[in-house]
C-alpha positions in Angstrom: 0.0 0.0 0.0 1.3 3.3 -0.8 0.3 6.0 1.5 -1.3 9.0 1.0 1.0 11.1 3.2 4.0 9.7 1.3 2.5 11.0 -1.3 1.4 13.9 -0.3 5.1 14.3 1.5 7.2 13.6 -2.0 4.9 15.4 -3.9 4.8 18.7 -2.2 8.9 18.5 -1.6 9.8 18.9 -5.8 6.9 21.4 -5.8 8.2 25.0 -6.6 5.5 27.2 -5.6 5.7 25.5 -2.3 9.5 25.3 -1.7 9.1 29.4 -2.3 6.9 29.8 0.3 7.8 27.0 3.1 10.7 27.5 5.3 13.4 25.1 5.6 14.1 22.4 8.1 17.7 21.6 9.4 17.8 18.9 7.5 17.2 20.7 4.1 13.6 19.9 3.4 10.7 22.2 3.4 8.7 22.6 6.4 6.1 19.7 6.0 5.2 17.5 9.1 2.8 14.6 9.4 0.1 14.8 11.9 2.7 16.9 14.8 5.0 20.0 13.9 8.3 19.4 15.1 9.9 21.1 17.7 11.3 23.6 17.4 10.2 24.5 13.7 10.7 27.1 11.4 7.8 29.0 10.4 5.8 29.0 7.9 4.9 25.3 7.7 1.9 22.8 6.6 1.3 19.8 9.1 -1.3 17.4 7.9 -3.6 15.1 9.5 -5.7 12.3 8.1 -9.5 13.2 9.0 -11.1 10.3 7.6 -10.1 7.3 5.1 -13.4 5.2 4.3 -12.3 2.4 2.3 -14.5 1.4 -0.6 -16.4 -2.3 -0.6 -18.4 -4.5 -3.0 -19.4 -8.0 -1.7 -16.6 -9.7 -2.5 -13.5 -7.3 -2.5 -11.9 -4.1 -1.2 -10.9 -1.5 -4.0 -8.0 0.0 -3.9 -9.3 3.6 -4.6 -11.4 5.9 -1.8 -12.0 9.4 -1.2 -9.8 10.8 2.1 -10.0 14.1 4.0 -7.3 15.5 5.0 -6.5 18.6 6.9 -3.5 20.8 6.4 -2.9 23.4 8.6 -1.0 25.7 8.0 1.7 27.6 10.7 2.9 30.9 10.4 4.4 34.1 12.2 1.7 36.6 10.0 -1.5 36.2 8.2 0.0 37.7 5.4 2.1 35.0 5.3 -0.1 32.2 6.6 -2.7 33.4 2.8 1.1 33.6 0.8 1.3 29.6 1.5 -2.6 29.0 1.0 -2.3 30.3 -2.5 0.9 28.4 -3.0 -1.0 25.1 -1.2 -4.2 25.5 -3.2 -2.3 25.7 -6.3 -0.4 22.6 -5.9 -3.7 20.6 -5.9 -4.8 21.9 -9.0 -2.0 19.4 -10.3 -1.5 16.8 -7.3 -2.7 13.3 -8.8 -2.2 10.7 -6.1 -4.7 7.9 -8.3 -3.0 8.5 -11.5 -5.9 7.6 -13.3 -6.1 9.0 -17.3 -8.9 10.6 -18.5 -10.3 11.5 -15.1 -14.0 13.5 -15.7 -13.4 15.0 -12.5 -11.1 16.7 -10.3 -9.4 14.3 -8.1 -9.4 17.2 -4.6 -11.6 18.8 -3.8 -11.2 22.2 -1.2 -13.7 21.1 1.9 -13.8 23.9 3.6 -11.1 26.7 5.1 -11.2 28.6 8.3 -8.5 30.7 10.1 -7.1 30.6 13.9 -4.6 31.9 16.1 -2.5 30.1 18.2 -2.0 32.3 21.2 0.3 30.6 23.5 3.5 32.3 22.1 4.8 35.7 22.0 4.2 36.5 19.2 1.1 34.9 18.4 0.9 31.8 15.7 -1.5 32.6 12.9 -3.1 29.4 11.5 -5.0 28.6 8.3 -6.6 24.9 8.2 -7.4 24.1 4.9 -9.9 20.4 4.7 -9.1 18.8 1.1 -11.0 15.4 -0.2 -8.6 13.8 -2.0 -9.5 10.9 -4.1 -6.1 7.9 -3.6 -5.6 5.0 -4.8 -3.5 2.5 -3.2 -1.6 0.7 -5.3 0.0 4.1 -7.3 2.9 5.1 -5.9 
């Protein structure tokens, strides 16, 4: 099985729009974290969490694609900077494929929803962006 946040990971790394706008990590890679953001971290940067990953059923097998929600959210030291990395985000699923299917009818994400926060615990305040994405995966594309 190929995961989805592997994907997502790899994908987002060779992507220039978001290496433009994403800090860098001490070990050379933008700042992208699965499900916890490192600490400490350099700001901005997208963590993501898996919200929901219904697999898909007949009577007699599981398919290997499915529709998953995922939530990126999105770290930063300004809300300027916070919508700089939205627009940067949003435009990288315009072309992120993870079914690699041919002749798709539809887009394979979808924008959920998107809502802002503030994380207030340090000085100076965290702004936050959480963006909810349905992707649609399949499993056995790497």
């Amino acid at each position: 099985m190929n995961s989805l946040e592997m994907k997502l990971m790899r994908e987002a790394a060779a992507d220039a729009g978001l290496q433009a706008v994403l800090a860098q990590r001490a070990d050379g890679k933008i700042a992208w974290y699965d499900t916890q953001l490192d600490q400490p971290s350099p700001f901005p940067a997208i963590v993501t969490l898996r919200i929901s990953y219904p697999r898909n059923e007949s009577f007699t097998q599981r398919f290997s694609t499915n529709f998953a929600r995922m939530q990126f959210t999105i770290w930063a030291n300004s809300g300027e900077q916070a919508r700089a990395v939205e627009v940067a985000l949003l435009a990288f699923f315009d072309s992120f494929n993870a079914s690699a299917i041919p002749g798709m009818t539809f887009a394979p994400n979808c924008i959920l929803n998107s809502r802002a926060g503030m994380y207030a615990q340090t000085q100076p305040p965290k702004y936050l962006l959480m963006i909810d994405v349905r992707i649609f995966h399949d499993e056995t594309v790497s």
